[in-house]
PDB file of N, CA, C and O in Angstrom:
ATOM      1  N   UNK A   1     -28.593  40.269   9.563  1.00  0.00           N
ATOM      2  CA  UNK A   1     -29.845  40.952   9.303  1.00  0.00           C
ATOM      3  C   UNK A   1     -29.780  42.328   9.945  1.00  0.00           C
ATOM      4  O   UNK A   1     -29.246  42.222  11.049  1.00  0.00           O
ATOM      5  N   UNK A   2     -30.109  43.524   9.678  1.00  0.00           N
ATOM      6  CA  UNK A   2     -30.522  44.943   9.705  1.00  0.00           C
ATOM      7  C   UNK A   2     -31.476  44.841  10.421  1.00  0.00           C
ATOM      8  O   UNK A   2     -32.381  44.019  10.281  1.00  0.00           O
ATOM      9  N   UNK A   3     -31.362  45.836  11.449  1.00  0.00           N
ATOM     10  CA  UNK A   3     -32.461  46.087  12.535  1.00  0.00           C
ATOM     11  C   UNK A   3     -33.655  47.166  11.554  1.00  0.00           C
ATOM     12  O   UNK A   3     -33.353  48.137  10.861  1.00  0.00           O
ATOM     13  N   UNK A   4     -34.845  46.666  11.766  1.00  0.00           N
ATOM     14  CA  UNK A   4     -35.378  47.683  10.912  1.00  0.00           C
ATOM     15  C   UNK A   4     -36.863  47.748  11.884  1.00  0.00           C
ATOM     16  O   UNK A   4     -37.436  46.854  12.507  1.00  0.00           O
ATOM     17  N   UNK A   5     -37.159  49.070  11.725  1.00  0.00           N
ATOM     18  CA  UNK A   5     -38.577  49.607  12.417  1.00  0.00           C
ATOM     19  C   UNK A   5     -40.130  49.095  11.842  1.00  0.00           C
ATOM     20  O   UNK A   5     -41.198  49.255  12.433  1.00  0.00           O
ATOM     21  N   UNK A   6     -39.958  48.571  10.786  1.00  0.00           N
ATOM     22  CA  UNK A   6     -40.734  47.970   9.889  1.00  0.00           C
ATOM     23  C   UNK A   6     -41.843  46.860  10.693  1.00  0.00           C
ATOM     24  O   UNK A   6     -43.072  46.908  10.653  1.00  0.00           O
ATOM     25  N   UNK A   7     -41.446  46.402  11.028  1.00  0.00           N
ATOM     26  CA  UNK A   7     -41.915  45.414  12.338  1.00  0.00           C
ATOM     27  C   UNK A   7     -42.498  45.787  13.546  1.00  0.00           C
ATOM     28  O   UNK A   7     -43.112  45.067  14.334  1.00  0.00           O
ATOM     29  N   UNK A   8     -42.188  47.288  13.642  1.00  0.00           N
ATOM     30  CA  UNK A   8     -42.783  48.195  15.028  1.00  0.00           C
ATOM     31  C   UNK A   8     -43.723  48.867  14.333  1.00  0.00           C
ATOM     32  O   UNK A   8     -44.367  49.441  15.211  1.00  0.00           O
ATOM     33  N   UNK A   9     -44.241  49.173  13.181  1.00  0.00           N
ATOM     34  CA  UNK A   9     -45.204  50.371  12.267  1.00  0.00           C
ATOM     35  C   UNK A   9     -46.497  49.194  12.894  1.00  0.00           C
ATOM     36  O   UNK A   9     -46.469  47.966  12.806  1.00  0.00           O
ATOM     37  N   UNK A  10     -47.528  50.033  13.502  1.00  0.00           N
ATOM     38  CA  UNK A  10     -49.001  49.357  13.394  1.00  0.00           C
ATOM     39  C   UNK A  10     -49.957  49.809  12.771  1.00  0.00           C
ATOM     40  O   UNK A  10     -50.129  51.027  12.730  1.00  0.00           O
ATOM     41  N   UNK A  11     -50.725  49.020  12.198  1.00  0.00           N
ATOM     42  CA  UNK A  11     -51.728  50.082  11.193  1.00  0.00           C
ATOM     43  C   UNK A  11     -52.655  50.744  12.459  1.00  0.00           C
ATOM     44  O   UNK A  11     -53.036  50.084  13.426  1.00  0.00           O
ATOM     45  N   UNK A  12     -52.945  52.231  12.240  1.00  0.00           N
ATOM     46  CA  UNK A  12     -53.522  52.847  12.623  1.00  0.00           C
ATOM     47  C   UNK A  12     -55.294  52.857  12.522  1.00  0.00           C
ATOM     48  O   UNK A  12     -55.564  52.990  11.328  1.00  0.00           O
ATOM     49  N   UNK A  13     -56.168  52.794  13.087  1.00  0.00           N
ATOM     50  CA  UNK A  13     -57.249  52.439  12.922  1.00  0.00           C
ATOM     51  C   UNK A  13     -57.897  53.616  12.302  1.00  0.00           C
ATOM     52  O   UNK A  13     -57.329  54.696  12.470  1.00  0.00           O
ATOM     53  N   UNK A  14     -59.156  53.585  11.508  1.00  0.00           N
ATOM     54  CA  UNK A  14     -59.468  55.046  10.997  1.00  0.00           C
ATOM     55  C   UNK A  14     -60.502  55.435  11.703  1.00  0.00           C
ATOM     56  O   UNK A  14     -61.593  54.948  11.996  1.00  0.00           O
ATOM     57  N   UNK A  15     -59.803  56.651  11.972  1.00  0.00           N
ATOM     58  CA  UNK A  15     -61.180  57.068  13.249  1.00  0.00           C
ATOM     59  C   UNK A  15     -61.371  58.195  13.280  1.00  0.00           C
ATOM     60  O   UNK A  15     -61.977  58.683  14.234  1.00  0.00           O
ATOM     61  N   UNK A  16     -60.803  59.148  11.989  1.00  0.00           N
ATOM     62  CA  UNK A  16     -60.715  60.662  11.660  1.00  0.00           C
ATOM     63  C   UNK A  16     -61.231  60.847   9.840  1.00  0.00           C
ATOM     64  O   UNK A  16     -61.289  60.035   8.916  1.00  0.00           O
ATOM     65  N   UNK A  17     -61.526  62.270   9.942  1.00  0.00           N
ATOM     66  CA  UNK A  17     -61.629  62.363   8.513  1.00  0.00           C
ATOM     67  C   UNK A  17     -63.089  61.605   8.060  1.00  0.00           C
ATOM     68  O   UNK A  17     -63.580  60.840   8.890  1.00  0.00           O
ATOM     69  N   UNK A  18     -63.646  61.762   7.031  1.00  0.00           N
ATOM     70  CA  UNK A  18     -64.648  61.809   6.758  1.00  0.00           C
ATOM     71  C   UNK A  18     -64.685  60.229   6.039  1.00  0.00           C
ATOM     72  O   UNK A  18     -63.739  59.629   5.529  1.00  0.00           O
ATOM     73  N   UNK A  19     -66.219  59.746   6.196  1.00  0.00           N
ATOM     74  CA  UNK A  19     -66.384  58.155   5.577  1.00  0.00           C
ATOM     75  C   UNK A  19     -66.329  58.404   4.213  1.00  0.00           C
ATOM     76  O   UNK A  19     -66.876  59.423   3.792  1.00  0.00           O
ATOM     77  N   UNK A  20     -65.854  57.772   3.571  1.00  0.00           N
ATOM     78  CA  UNK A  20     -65.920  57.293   1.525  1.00  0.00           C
ATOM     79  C   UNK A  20     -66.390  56.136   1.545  1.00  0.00           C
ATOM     80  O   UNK A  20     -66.288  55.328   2.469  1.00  0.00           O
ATOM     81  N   UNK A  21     -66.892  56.004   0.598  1.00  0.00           N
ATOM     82  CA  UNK A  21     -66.910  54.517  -0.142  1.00  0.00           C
ATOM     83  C   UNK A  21     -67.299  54.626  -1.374  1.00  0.00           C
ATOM     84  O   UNK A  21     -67.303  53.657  -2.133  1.00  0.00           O
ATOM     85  N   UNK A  22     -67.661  55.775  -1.713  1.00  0.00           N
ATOM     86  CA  UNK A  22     -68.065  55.912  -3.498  1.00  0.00           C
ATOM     87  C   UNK A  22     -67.660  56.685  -4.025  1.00  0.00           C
ATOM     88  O   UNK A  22     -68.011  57.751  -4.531  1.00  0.00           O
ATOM     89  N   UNK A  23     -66.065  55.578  -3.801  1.00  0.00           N
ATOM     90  CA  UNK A  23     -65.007  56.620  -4.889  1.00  0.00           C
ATOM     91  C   UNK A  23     -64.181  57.616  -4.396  1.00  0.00           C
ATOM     92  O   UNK A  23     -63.426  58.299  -5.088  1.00  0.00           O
ATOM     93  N   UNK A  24     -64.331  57.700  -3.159  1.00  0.00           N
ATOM     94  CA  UNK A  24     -63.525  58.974  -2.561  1.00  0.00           C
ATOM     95  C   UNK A  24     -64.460  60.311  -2.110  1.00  0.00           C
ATOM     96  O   UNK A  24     -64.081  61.226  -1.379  1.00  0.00           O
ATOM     97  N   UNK A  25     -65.974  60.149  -2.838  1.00  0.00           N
ATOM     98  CA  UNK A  25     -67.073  61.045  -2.370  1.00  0.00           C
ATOM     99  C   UNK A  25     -67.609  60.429  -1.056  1.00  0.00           C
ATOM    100  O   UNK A  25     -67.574  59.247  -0.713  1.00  0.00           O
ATOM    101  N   UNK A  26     -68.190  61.665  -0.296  1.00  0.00           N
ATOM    102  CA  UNK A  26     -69.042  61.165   0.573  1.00  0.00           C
ATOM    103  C   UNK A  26     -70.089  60.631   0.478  1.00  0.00           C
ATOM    104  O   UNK A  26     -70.910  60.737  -0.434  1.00  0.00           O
ATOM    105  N   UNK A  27     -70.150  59.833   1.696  1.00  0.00           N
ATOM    106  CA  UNK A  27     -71.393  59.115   1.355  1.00  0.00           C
ATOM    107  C   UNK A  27     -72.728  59.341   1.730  1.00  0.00           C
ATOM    108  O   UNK A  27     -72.963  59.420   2.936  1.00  0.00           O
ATOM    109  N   UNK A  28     -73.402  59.428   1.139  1.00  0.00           N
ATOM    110  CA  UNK A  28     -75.082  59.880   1.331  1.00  0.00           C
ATOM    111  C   UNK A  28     -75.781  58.917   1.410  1.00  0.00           C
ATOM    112  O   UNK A  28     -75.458  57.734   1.303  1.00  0.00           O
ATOM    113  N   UNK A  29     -77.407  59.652   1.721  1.00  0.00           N
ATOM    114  CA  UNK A  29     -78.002  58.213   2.174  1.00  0.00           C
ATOM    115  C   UNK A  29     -78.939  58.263   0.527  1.00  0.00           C
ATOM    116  O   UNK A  29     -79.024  59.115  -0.358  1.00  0.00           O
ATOM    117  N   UNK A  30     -79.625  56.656   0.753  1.00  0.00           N
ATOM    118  CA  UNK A  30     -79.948  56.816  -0.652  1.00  0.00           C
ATOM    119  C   UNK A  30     -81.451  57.560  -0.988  1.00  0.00           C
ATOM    120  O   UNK A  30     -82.365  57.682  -0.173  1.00  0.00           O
ATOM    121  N   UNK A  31     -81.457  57.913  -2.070  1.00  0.00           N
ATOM    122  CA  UNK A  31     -82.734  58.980  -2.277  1.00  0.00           C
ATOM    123  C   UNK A  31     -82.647  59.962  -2.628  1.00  0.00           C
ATOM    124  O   UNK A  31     -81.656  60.387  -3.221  1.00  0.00           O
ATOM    125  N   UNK A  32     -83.731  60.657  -2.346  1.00  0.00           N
ATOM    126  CA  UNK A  32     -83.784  62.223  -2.798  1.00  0.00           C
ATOM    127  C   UNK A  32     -83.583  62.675  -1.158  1.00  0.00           C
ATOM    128  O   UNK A  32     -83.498  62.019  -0.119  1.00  0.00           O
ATOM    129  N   UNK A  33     -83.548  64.360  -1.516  1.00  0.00           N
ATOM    130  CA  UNK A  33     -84.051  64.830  -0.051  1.00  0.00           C
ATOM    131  C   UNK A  33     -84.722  65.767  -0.847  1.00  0.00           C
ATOM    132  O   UNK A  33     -85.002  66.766  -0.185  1.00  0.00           O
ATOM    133  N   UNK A  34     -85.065  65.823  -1.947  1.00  0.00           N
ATOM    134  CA  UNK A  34     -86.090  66.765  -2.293  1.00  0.00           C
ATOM    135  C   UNK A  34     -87.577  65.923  -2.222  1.00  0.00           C
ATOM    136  O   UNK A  34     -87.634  64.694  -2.227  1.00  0.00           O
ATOM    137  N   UNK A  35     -88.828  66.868  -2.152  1.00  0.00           N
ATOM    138  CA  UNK A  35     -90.198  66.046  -1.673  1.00  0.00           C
ATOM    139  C   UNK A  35     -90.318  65.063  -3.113  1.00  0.00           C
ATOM    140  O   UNK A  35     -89.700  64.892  -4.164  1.00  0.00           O
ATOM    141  N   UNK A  36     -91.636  64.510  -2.356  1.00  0.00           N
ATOM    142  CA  UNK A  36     -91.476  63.240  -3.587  1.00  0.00           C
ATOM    143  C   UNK A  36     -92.161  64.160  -4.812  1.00  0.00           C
ATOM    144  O   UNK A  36     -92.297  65.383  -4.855  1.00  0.00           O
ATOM    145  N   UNK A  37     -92.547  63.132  -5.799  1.00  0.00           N
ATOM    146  CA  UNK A  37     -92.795  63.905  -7.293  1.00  0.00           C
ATOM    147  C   UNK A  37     -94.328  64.550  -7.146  1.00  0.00           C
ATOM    148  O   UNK A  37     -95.383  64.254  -6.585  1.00  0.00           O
ATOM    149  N   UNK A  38     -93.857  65.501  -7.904  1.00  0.00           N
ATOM    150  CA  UNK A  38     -95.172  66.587  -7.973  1.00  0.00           C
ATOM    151  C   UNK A  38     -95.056  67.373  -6.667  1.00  0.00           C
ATOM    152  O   UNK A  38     -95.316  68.533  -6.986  1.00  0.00           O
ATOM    153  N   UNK A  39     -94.830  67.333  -5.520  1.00  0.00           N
ATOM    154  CA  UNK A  39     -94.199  67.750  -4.700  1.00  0.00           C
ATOM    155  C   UNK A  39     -93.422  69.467  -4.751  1.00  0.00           C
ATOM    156  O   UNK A  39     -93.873  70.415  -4.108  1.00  0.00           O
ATOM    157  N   UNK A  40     -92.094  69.546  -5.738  1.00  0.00           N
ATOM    158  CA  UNK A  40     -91.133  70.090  -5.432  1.00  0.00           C
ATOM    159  C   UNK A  40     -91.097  71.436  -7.123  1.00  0.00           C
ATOM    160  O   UNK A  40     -90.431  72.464  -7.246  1.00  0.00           O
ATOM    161  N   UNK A  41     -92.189  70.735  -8.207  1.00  0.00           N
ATOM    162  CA  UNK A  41     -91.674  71.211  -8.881  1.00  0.00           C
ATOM    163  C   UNK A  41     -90.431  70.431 -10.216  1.00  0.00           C
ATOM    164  O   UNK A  41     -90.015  70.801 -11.314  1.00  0.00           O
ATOM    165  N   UNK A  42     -90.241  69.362  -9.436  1.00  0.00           N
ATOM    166  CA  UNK A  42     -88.955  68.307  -9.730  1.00  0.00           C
ATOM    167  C   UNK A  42     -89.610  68.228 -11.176  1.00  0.00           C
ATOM    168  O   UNK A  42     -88.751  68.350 -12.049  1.00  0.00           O
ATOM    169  N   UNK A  43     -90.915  68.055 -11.674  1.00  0.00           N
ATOM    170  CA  UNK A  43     -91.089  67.489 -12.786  1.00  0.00           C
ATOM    171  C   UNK A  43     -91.369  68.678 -14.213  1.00  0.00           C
ATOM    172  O   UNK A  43     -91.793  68.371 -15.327  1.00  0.00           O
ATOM    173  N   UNK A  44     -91.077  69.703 -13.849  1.00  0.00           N
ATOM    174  CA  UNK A  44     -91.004  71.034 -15.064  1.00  0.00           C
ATOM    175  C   UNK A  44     -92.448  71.686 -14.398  1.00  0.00           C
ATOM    176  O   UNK A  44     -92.483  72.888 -14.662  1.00  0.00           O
ATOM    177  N   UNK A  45     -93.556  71.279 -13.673  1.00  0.00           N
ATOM    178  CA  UNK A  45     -94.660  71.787 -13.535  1.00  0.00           C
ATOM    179  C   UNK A  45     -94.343  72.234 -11.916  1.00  0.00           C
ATOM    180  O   UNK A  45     -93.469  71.882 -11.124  1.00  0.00           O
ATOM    181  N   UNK A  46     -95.560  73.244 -11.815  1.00  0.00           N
ATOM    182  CA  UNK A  46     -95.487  73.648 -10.080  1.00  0.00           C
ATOM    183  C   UNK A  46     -96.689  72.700  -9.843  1.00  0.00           C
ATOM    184  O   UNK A  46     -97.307  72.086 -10.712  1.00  0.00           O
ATOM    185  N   UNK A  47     -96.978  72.693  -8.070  1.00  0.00           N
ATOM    186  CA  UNK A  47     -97.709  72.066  -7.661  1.00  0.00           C
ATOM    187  C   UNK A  47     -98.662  71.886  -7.621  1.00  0.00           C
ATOM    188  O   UNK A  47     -99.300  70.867  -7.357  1.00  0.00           O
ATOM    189  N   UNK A  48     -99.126  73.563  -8.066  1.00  0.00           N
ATOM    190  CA  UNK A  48    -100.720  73.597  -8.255  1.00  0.00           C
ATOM    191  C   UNK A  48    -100.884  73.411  -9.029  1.00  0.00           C
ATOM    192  O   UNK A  48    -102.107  73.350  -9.154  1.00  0.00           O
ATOM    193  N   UNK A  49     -99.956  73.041 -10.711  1.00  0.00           N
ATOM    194  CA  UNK A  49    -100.430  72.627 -11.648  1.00  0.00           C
ATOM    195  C   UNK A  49    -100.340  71.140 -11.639  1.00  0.00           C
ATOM    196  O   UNK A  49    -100.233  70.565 -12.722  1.00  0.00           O
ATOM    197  N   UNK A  50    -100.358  70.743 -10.993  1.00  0.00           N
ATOM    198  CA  UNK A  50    -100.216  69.095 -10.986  1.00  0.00           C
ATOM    199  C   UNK A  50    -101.222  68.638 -10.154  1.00  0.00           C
ATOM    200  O   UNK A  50    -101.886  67.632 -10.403  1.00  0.00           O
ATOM    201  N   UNK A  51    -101.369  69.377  -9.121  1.00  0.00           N
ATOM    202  CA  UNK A  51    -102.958  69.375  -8.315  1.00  0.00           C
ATOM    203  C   UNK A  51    -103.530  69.298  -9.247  1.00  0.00           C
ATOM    204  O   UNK A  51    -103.726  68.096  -9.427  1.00  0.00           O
ATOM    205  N   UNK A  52    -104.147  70.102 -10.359  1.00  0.00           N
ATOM    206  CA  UNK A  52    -104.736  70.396 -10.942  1.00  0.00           C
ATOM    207  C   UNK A  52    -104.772  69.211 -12.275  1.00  0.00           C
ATOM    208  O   UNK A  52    -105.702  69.283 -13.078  1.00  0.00           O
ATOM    209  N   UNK A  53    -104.139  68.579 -12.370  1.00  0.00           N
ATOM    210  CA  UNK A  53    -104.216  67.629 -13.753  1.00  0.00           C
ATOM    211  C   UNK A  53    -104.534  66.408 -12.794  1.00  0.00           C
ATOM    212  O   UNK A  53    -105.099  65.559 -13.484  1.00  0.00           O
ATOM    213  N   UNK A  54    -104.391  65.925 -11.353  1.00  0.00           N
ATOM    214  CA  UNK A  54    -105.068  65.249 -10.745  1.00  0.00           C
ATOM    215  C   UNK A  54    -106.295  65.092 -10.382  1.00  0.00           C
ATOM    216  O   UNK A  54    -106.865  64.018 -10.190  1.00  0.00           O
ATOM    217  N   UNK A  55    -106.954  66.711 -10.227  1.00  0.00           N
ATOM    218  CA  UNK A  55    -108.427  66.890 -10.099  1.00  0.00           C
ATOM    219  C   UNK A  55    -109.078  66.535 -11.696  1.00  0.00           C
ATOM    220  O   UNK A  55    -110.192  66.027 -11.818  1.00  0.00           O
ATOM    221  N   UNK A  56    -108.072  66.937 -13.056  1.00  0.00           N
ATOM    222  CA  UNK A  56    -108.950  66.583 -14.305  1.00  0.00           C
ATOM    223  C   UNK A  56    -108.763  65.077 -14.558  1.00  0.00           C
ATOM    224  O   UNK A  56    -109.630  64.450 -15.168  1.00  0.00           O
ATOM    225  N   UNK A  57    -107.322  64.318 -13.966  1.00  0.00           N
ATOM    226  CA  UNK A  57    -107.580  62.795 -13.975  1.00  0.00           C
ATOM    227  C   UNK A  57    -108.369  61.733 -13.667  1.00  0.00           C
ATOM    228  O   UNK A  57    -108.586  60.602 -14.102  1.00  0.00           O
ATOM    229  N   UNK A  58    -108.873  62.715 -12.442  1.00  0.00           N
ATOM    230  CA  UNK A  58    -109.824  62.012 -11.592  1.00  0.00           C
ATOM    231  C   UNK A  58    -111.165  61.904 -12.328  1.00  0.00           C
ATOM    232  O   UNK A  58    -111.724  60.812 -12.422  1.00  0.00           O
ATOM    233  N   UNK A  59    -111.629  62.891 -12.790  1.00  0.00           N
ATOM    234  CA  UNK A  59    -112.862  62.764 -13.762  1.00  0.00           C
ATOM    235  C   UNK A  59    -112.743  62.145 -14.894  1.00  0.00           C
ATOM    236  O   UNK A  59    -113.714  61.874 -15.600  1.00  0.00           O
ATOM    237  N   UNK A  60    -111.664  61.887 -15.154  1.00  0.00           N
ATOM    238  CA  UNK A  60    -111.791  61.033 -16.928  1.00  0.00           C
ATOM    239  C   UNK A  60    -111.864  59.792 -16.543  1.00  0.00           C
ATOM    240  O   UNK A  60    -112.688  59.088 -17.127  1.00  0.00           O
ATOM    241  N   UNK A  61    -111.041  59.194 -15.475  1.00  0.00           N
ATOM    242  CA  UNK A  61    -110.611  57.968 -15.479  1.00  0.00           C
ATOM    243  C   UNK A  61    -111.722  56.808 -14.892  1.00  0.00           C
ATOM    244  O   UNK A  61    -112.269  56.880 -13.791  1.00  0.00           O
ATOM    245  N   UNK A  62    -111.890  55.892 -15.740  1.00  0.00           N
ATOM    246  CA  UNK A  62    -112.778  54.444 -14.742  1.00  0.00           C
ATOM    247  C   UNK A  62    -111.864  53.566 -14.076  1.00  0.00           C
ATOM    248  O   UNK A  62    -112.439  52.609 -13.557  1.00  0.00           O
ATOM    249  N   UNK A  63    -110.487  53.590 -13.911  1.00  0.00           N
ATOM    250  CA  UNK A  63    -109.571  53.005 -13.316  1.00  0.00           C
ATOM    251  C   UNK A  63    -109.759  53.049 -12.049  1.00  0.00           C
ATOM    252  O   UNK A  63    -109.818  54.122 -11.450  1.00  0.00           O
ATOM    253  N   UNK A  64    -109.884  51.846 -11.440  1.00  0.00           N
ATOM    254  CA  UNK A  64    -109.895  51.689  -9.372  1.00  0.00           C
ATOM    255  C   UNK A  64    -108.630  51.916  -8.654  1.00  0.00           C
ATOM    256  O   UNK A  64    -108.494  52.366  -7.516  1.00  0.00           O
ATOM    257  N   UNK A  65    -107.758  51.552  -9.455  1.00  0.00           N
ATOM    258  CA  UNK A  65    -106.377  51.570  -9.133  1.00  0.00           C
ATOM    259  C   UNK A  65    -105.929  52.910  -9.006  1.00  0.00           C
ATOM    260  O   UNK A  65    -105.581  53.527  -8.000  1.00  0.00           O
ATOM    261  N   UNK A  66    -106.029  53.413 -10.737  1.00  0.00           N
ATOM    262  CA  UNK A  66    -105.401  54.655 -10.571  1.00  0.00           C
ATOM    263  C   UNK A  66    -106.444  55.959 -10.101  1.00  0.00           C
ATOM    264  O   UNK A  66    -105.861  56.987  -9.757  1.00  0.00           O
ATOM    265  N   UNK A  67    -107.756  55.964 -10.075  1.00  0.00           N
ATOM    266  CA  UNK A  67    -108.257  56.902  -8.700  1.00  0.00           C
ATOM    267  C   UNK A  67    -108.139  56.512  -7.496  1.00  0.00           C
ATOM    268  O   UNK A  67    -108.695  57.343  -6.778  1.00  0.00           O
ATOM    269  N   UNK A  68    -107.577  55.435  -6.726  1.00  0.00           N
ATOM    270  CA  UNK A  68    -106.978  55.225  -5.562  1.00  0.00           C
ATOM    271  C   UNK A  68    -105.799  56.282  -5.443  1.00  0.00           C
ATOM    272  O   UNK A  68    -105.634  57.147  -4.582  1.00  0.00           O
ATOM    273  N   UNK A  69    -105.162  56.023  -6.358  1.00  0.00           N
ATOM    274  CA  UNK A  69    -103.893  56.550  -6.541  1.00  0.00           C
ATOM    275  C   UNK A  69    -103.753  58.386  -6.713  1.00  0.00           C
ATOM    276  O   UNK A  69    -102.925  59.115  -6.168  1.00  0.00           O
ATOM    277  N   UNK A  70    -104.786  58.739  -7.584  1.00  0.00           N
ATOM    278  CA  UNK A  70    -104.839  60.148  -7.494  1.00  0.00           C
ATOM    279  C   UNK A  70    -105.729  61.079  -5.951  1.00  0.00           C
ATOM    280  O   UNK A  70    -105.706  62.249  -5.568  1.00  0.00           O
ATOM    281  N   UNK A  71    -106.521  59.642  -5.380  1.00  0.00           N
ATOM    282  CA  UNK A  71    -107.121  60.502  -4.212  1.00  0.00           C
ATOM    283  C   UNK A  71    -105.824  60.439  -3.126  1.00  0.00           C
ATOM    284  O   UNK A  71    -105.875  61.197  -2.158  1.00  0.00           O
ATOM    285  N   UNK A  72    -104.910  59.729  -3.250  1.00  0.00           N
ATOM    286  CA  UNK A  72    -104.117  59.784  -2.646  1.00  0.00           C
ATOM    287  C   UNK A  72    -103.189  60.631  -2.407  1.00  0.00           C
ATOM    288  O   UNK A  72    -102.807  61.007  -1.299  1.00  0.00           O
ATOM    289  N   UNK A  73    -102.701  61.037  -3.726  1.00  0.00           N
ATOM    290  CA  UNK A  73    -101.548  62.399  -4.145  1.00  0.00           C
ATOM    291  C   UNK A  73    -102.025  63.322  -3.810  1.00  0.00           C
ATOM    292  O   UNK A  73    -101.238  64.061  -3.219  1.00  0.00           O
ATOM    293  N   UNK A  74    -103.695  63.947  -3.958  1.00  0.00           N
ATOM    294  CA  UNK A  74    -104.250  64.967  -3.481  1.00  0.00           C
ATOM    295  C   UNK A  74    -104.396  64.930  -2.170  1.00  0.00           C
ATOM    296  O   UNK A  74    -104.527  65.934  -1.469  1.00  0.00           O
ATOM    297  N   UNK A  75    -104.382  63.713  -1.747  1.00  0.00           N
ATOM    298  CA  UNK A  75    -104.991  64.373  -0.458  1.00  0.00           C
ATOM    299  C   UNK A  75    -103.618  64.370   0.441  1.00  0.00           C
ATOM    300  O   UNK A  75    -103.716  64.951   1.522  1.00  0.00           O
ATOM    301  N   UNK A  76    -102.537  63.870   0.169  1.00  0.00           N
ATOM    302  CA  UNK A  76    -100.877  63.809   0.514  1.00  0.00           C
ATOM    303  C   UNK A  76    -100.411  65.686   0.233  1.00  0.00           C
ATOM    304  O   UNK A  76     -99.806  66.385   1.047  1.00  0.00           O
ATOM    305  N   UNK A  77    -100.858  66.071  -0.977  1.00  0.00           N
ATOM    306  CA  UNK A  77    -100.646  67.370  -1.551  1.00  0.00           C
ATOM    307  C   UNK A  77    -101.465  68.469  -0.177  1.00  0.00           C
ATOM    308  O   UNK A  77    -101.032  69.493   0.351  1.00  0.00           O
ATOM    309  N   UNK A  78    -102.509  67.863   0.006  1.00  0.00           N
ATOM    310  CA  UNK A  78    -103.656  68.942   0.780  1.00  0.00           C
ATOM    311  C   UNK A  78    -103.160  68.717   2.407  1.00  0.00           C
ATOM    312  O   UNK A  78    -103.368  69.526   3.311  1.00  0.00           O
ATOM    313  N   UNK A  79    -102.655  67.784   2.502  1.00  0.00           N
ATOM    314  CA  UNK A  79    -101.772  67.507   4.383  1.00  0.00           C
ATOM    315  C   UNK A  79    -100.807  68.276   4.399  1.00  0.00           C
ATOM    316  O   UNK A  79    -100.664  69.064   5.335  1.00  0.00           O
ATOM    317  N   UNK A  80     -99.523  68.184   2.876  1.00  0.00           N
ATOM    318  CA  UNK A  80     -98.668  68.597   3.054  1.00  0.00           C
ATOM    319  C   UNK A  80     -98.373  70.419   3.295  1.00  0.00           C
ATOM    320  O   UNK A  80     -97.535  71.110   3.873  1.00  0.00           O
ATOM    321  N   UNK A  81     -99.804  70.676   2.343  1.00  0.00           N
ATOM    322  CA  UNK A  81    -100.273  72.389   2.819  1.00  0.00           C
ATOM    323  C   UNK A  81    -100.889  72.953   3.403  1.00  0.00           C
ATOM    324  O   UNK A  81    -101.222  74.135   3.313  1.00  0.00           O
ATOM    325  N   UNK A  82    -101.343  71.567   4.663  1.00  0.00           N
ATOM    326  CA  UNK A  82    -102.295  72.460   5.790  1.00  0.00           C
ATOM    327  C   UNK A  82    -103.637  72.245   5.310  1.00  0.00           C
ATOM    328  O   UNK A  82    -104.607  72.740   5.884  1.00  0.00           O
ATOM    329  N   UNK A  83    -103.720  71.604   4.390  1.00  0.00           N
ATOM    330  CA  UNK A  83    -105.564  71.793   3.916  1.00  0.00           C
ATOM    331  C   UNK A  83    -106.450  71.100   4.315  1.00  0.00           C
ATOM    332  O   UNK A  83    -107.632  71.373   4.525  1.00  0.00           O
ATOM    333  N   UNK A  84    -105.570  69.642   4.498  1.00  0.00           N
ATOM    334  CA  UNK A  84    -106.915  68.668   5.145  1.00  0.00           C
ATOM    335  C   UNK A  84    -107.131  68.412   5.795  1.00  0.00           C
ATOM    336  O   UNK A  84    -108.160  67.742   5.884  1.00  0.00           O
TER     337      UNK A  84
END
């Protein structure tokens, strides 16, 4: 039998270089980091126009649920600019 170094190689632990796991990209955390919707613009409208279709939602709607839901966005919208 041949003396061979093969037997002396140890795997090296990884403790350099950047984490992968998706694919060879880095890995991020999950989500956006842009603000949530209506927020950023994200949805083709600016903010004050989306303020604004919340203040006309609010008057059409007899829904409990969804005027919960719009006093909410506004008033999330009005913290997020100092207003309330």
């Amino acid at each position: 039998m041949t003396d061979s170094n093969l037997s002396k190689i140890r795997p090296k632990l990884r403790t350099q270089g950047n984490i992968t796991g998706n694919f060879g990209k880095n890995k991020v955390k999950a989500g956006s980091s842009l603000n949530d919707l209506g927020g950023s613009g994200n949805i083709g409208i600016t903010q004050t126009e989306y303020l604004n279709r919340l203040w006309q939602a609010l008057g059409k709607t007899n829904d409990a649920k969804l005027k919960l839901f719009i006093h909410n966005e506004i008033k999330r919208i009005h913290i997020q600019r100092g207003m309330w």
